[in-house]
N, C-alpha and C positions, 0 to 999 in steps of 0.2 A: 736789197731787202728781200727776205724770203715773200713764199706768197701764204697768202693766209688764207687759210682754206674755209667757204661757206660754212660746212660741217662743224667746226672748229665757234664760230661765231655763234652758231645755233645749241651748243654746249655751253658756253661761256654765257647763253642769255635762257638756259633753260630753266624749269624750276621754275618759273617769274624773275629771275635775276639774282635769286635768293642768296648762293653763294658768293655776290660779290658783297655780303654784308660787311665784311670786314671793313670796308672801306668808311661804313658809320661812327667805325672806333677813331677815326682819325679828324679832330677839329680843323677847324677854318685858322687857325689859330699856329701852325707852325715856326714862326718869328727866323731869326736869321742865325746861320752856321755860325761856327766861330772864326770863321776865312773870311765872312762876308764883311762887306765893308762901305762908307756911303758912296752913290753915283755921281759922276763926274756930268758934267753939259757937254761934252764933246760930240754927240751928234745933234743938229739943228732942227729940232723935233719945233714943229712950229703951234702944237697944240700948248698954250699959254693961259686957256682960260678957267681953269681950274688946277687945285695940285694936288698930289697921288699921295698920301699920307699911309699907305697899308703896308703890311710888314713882306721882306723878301719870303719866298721860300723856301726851305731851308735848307735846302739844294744847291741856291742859287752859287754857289760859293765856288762848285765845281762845272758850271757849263764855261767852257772855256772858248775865246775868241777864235775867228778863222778867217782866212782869207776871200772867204766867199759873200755875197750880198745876202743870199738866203741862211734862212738859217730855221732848223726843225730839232724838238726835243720832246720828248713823254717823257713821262715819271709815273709811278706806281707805288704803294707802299709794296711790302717784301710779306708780310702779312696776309696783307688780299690775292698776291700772285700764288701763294704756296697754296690756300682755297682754291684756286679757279685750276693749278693744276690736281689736286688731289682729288677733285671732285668726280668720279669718271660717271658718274650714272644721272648726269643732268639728262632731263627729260628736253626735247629740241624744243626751241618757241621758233618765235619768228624775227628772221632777220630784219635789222632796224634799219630805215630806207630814213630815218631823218639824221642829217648830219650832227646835230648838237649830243645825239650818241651815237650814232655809228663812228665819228671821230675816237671817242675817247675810247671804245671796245677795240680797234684796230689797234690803239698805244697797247691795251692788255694783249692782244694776241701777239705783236711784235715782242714783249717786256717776258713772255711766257716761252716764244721763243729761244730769246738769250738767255734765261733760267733754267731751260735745257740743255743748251748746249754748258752751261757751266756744269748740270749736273751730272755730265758726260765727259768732262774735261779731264786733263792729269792732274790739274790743279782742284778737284772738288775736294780732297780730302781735309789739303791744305787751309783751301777756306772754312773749311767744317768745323777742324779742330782752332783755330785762332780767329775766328769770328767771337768778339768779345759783345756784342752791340745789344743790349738791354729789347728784351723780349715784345716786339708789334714796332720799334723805333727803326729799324731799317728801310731805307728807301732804296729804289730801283730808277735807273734814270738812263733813256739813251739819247745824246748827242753825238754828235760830230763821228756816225759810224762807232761808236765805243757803247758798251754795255757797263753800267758801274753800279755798283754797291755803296748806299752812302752810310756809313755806321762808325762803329769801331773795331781794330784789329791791333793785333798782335804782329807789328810788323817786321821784328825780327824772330820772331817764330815761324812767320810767314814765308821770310828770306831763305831758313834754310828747309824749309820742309816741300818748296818750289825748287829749289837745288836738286833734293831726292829725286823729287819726282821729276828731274829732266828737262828742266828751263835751265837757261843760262842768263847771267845778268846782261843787258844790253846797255843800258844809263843805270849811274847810280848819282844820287844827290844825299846832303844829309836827310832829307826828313821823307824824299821818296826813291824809287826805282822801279827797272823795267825789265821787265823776262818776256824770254821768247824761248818757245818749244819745237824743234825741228821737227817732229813725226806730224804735228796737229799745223803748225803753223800759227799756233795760237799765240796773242803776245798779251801779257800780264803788267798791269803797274801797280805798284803796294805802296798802301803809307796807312798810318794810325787813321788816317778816317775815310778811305776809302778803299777799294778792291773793286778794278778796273781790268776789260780784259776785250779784247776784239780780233778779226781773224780777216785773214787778204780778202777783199771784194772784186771777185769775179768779173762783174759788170761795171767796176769802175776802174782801168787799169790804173787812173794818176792815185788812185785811194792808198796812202802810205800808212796801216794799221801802228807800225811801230811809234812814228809820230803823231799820230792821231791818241795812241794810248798816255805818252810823255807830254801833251798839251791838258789834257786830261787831269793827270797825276800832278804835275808842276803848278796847275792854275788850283787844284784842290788844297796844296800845303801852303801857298802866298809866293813860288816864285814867277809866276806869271799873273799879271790883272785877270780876273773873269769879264764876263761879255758886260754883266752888266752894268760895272763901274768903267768902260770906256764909251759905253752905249746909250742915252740918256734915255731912246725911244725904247729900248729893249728893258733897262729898268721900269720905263712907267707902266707897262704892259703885267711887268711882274708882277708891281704891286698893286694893280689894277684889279687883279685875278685872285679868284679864292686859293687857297692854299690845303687841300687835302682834295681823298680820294685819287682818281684817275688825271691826269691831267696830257692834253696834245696842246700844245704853240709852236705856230705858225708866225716867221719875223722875217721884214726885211729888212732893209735899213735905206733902201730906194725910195721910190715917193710912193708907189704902189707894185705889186707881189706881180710880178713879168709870167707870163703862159706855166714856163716852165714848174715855177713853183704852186702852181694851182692845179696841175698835173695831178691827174689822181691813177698813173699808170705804175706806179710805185709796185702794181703785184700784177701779174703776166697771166695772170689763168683768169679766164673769163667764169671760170667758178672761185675766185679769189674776192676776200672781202676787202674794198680798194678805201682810201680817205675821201672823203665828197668836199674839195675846197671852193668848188665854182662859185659858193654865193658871197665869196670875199674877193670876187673881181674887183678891183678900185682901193682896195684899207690895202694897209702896209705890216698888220698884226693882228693876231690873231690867237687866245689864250681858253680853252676851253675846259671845263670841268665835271665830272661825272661822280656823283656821291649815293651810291645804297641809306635808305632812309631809317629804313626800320625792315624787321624780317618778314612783314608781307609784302618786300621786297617793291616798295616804292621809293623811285627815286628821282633826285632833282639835278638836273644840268644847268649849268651857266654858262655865258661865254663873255669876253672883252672882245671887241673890234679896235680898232684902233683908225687910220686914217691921217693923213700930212696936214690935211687941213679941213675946216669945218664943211668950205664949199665942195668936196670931195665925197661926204658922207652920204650914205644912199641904205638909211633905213628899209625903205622898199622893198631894196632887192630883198634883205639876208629877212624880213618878214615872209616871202615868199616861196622862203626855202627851208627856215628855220622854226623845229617846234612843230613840226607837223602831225607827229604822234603825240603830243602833249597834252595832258589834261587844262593845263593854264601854261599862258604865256604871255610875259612881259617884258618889250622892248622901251631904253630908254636912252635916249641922249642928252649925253654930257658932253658939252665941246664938240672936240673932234674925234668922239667915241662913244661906244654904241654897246651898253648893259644887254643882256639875255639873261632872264630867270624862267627856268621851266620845271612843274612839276610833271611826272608819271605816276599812274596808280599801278598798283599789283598786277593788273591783268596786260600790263605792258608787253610783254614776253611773251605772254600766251596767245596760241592761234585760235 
């Protein structure tokens, strides 16, 4: 993961936050892809005492399974990204030291990232011209190491105008495929409802980009299950959670989130804006949400906790950590899960 630089954060929060108003155009209200499908019980989620009725997100469709216990993804709409980068004359505020948004400002900085390097790629043209996806509807999403576009494309338009430009096919299936570009190292997967795209990671050498983008692309068309219909704790978390604006979750599928995944060394520069996960020592999940209110740029944060079991739950902590800049803040338990509603007022941002 790149690092994300303080400066960068103080941008993205200037103004009072103003520029991420885009994010108010987007309801709570997203419903489920046309991939998506219902959850399966096959993880032993022991939380029983109430049931999760709220719709996936619309996303959900392309976060794709993996081998590992942990598991981390942001999304963004594509909307609020193209603001936060076009905006260059944000006045600096002040960095947010409460995790219920410095969380979801890291997803934008990470999400703004990959938005760069695509608009630096061989392949930006390609996207440019056969990006068909109805104007503020595009989503931005990164898992499993992969950068994806959730919309619509033109994907034999797509096929051959990546050809041009210097990919080569690496997998082909009917409904998706995979390119890779030898100057960039870049690898690309296409299909009608996504444009997926990630590059070798440095500091991970088992990190196989080519597979990582074809789990991807495969789970986005229906030849692979997604995470959250083999995952039953990973779906309740989903639907758990609001659905627009910024979103960072945080899953394990263990009974609680081991050191490493509470690690907030994710960015190397001690002037790097890092993720604050420490106050979910003990829960197993973790779903957070960041929403621009209105253009005097107040805005409200949510979060799910999650937890194995009710005797596990430790409201305490995450009140001790969470909402500290907050104008109001309300914590509530359900089960074995733990509601956060928080407002900010306009002068949030400002020093």
């Amino acid at each position: 993961m790149t690092d994300l630089r303080r400066r960068n954060a103080l941008q993205l929060l200037g103004g009072g936050m103003a520029f991420l108003a885009g994010c108010s155009e987007t309801s709570d209200g997203n419903g489920t892809g046309p991939d998506d499908a219902a959850s399966t019980d096959s993880n032993d989620q022991t939380d029983t005492t109430d049931s999760i009725e709220g719709d996936l997100p619309s996303y959900a469709s392309v976060l794709p399974t993996t081998d590992r216990s942990a598991y981390f993804y942001g999304a963004i709409d594509v909307e609020t990204m193209s603001t936060l980068l076009e905006d260059e004359g944000a006045e600096a505020g002040a960095e947010p030291t409460d995790p219920l948004v410095g969380n979801p400002v890291v997803v934008a900085l990470l999400c703004s990232f990959g938005l760069q390097q695509l608009g630096t790629s061989a392949g930006r043209d390609a996207y440019t011209e056969h990006n068909e996806t109805a104007d503020g509807e595009e989503q931005f999403v990164y898992a499993d190491g992969v950068y994806t576009l959730v919309g619509s494309y033109d994907r034999d338009g797509l096929a051959t105008a990546l050809e041009a430009a210097g990919y080569t096919a690496e997998s082909e299936a009917d409904a998706y495929a995979v390119y890779t570009h030898d100057e960039s190292d870049e690898v690309v997967g296409v299909s009608a409802g996504v444009y997926a795209y990630s590059y070798p990671n440095g500091s991970e050498s088992a990190f196989d980009p080519v597979a990582a983008v074809e789990r991807t692309v495969a789970t986005a068309t229906g030849d692979r299950p997604p995470k959250h219909e083999v995952d039953d704790g990973f779906d309740r978390l989903l639907r758990a959670g609001e659905n627009g604006g910024i979103t960072s979750c945080l899953y394990t599928d263990a009974d609680e989130f081991d050191a490493a995944s509470l690690s907030s060394d994710r960015a190397t520069d001690e002037d790097s804006l890092q993720f604050a996960f420490d106050a979910f020592e003990g829960a197993n999940g973790v779903s957070q949400h960041l929403v621009v209110t209105d253009t005097d740029a107040a805005a409200t944060a949510s979060a799910v906790v999650t937890y194995r079991s009710e005797d596990r739950v430790d409201e305490g902590r995450l009140e001790s950590a969470l909402g500290t800049e907050a104008e109001t803040v309300e914590f509530t338990t359900v089960g074995s899960r733990i509601e956060i509603d928080a407002e900010y007022g306009g002068e949030f941002a400002r020093e």
